[in-house]
C-alpha positions in Angstrom: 0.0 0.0 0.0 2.5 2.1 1.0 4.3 1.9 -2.3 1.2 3.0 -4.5 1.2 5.7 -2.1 4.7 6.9 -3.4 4.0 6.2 -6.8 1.3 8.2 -7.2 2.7 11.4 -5.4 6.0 10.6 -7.9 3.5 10.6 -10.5 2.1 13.9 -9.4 5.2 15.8 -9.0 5.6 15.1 -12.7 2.4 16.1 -13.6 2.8 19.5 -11.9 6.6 19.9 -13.4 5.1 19.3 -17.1 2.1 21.4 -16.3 4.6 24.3 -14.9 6.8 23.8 -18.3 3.5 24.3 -20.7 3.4 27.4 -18.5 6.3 28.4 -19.4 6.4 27.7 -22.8 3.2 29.5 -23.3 4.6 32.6 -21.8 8.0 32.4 -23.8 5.7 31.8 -26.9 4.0 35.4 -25.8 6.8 37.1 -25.6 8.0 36.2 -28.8 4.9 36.7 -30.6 4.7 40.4 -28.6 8.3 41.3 -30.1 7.6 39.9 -33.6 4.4 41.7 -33.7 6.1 45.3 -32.5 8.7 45.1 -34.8 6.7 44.5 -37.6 4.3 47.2 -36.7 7.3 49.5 -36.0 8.5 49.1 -39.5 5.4 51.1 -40.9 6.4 54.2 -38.7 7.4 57.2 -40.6 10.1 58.6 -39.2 9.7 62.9 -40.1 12.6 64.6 -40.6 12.6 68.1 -41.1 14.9 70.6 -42.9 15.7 74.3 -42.4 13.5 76.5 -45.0 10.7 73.5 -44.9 7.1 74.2 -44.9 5.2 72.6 -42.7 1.7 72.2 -41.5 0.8 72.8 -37.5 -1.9 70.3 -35.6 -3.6 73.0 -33.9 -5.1 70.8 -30.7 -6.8 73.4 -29.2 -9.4 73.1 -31.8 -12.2 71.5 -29.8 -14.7 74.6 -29.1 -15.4 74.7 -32.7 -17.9 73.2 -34.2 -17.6 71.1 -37.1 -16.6 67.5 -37.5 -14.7 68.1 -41.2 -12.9 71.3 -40.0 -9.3 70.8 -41.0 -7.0 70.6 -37.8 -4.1 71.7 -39.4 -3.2 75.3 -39.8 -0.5 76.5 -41.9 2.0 76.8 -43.8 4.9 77.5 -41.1 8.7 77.7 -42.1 11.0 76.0 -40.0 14.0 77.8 -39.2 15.3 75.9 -36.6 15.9 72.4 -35.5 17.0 71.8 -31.8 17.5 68.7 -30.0 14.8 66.0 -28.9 12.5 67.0 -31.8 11.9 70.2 -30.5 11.3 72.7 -34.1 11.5 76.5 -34.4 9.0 77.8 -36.5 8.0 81.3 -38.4 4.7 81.6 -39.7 4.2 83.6 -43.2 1.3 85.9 -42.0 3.0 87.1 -39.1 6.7 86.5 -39.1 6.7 85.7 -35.5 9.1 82.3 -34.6 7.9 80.0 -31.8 9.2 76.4 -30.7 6.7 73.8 -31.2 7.0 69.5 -30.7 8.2 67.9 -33.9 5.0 65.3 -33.3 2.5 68.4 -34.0 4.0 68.9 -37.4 3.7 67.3 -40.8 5.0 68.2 -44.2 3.7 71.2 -46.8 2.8 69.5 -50.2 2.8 72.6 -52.1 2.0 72.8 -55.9 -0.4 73.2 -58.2 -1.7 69.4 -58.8 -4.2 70.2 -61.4 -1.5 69.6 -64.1 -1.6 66.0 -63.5 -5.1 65.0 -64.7 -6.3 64.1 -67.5 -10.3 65.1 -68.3 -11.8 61.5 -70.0 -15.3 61.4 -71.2 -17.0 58.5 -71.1 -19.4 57.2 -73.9 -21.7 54.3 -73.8 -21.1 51.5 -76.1 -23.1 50.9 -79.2 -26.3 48.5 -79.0 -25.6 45.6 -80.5 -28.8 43.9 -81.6 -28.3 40.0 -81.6 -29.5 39.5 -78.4 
C-alpha cells in the first residue's frame, strides 16, 4: 500500500513539473509573438525629418470649441527655421513673421503645388447596342 502511495505522489510531482513547463512555454511563446508583432508594426512608422527653410503644416489641438466635425486641424504653412534637440522645431509663420518652438510630433509636411497639371479630363461614352440578343 505504501508503495502505491509513493507512486502516485511521484507521478504527481511530474504532472505538476510538465504542467509548470507548458506554463512556461506558453509565456516564452507570448513574448515572442509580442516582439515579432512590435517590430513589424514598428516598420510602418514614418520617421519625419525636417529641414531648415521646410514648410510645414501645424496640428492645432486646441481646436475642440469649434464646431464642425470636417474642419481641418491643421493650420498653416509654417517655415522651419530651426531644428534643436529632442524634436523640438523652431518655427516662423508667413502671415505674421513671429518664430515660436513647437513639438516635432504636432507637425507634418507642406505639399505645395499646383496638382491640377496632373489629370487628365476622359469622357465617357456608352457603347453601341448591338442587336443579336
Amino acid at each position: 500500500m505504501q508503495f502505491r502511495h509513493g507512486k502516485a505522489g511521484v507521478e504527481r510531482k511530474l504532472q505538476l513539473q510538465e504542467l509548470e513547463e507548458l506554463c512556461l512555454d506558453a509565456c516564452e511563446n507570448t513574448r515572442i509573438y509580442k516582439e515579432k508583432t512590435k517590430a513589424f508594426h514598428n516598420n510602418f512608422i514614418l520617421r519625419k525629418q525636417f529641414d531648415v527653410g521646410q514648410k510645414v503644416l501645424l496640428y492645432n489641438s486646441r481646436l475642440k470649441l469649434m464646431p464642425g466635425k470636417l474642419r481641418s486641424r491643421w493650420i498653416g504653412p509654417f517655415e522651419v527655421s530651426n531644428i534643436f534637440s529632442y524634436g523640438a522645431v523652431e518655427i516662423k509663420s508667413f502671415d505674421t513673421g513671429k518664430t515660436f518652438k513647437v513639438n516635432g510630433h504636432r507637425l507634418k509636411p507642406f505639399l505645395s503645388g499646383d496638382t491640377t497639371e496632373n489629370f487628365v479630363d476622359v469622357t465617357l461614352a456608352r457603347p453601341p447596342q448591338s442587336s443579336n440578343g
